[in-house]
N, C-alpha and C positions, 0 to 999 in steps of 0.2 A: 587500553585495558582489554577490549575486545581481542587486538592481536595478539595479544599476551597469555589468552585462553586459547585461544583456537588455535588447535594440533600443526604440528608440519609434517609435509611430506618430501622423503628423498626423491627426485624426479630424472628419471634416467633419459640423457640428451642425445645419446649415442643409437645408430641405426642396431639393430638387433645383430647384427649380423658380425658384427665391431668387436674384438676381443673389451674384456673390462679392463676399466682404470675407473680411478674413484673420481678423476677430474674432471669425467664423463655424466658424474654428479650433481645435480644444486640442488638444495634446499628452498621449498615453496610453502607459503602456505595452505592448507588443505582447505578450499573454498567449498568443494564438493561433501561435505560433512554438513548437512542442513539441519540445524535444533528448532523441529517446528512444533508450534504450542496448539495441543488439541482443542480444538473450536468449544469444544461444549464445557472447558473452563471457565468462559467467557458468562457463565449465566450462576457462574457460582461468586453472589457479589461480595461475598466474605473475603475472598483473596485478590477481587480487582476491584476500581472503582473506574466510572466515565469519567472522560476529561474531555473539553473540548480547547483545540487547539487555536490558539490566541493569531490574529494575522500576524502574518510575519515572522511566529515564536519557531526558534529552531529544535531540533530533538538538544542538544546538548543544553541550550538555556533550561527546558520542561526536567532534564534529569537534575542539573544543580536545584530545582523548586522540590524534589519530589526526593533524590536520595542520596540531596549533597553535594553530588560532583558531577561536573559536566562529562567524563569520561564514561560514564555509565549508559551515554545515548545508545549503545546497542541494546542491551536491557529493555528499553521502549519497541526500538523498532525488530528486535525478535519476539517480542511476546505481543505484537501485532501483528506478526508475520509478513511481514516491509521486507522482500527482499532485495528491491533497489530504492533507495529515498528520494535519488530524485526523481525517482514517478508514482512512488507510492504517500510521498509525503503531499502532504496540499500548497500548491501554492501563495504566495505571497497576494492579494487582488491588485497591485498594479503591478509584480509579474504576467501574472492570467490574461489583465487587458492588453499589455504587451505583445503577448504569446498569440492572443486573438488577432489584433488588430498585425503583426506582421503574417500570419498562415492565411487571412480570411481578408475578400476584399470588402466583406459589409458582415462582420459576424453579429452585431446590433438590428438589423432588420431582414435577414435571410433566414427563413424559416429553415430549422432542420427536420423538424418532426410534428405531426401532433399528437396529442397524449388525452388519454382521458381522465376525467374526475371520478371518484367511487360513486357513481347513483343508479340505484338498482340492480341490474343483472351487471353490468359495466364497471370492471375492475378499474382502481384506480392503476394508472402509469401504463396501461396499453396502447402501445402506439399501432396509431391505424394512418391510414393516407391520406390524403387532399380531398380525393371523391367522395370519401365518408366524410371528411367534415365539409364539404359544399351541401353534402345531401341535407343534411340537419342544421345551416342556417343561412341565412338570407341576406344582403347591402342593401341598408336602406339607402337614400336618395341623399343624405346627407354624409353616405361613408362608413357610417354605423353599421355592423356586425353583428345581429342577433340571432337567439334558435328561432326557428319554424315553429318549433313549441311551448316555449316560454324555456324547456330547464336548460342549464348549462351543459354539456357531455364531455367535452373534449376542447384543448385549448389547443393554441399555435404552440410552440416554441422554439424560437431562435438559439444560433448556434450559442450564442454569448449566452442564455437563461440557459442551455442545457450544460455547456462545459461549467459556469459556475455553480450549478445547480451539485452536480458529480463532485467538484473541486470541496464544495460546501461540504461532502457525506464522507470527505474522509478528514474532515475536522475532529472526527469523533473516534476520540481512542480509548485504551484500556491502559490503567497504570495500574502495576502493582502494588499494595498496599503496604508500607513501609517494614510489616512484622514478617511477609513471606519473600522479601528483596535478597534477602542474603540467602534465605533457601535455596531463590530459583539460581543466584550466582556459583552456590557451592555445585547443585546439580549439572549447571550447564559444566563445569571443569570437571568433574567428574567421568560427565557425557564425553567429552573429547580428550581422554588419556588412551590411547591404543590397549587391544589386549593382545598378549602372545599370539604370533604365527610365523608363517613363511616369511612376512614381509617385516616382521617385529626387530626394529633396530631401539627403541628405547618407547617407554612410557607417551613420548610428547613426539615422534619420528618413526615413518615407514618407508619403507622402498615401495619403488613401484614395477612393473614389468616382470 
């Protein structure tokens, strides 16, 4: 469905310099035509709704729940602005531990960062270094980890809590709500019909060079 919308382009193969012939020609499709959805739609909850994406559920399963047909997964991941799924979409969690455990030789116990909690002046998610959290807490004798001052500021975490952590925040999508589905599909064919010019070989086809 998605290629069925999106325009083609005539792609000229031949060096510039090359008398013409049309055989010199192929037809692509125009990937370079990006339909991107202005962010601040995103808070108008009349025409989207949250969704959170189920482990493992694919865009094609999520669009037959939502508007019928599996072939409508673009419809998702352009009105998310996914422009590669497989790094915008979230993994599977025993893809992830996979993924972890063949790049990382301990991602379960290798600190990658520490971060802190919101208390006080102290933004949540600021990642600060090692020295600042040795500064503010102390090993007791038994292994134990506590603050110097009793509150908590700043935790460790490990490569496996932060890539899950990230993996987790793009569970969280925007679907269309079934009454403005057909709008946004008539606008987006609209969006990708060429208009008259130099390059103008038809409605759905352009030359290029």
């Amino acid at each position: 469905m998605f290629f069925s919308l999106t325009p083609n382009v005539l792609y000229d193969e031949k060096p510039i310099s090359y008398p013409f012939s049309s055989s010199d020609f192929v037809i692509a499709k125009n990937f370079f035509r990006r339909y991107k959805i202005n962010e601040d739609l995103f808070s108008y909850a009349v025409i989207f709704k949250q969704y959170t994406i189920k482990d493992g559920e694919r865009p094609d399963v999520i669009a037959q729940k939502a508007y019928g047909n599996v072939f409508y997964d673009w419809v998702i991941l352009l009105t998310n602005n996914m422009v590669n799924a497989q790094y915008d979409w979230p993994m599977s969690n025993y893809t992830l531990n996979k993924t972890l455990e063949s790049e990382f030789d301990d991602p379960y116990g290798t600190i990658r960062h520490y971060e802190t909690y919101k208390i006080g002046q102290y933004p949540a998610g600021l990642h600060v270094d090692k020295q600042f959290y040795d500064s503010i807490h102390k090993i007791n004798i038994d292994g134990t980890v506590v603050t110097k001052n009793g509150n908590e500021i700043c935790r460790p975490v490990t490569i496996a809590e932060y890539y899950t952590e990230e993996n987790e925040k793009k569970r969280k999508i925007y679907l269309l709500k079934p009454q403005y589905f057909r709008s946004f599909v008539d606008d987006y064919r609209k969006k990708n019909i060429y208009k008259k010019s130099s390059k103008f070989v038809s409605s759905r086809l352009k030359a290029t060079g």
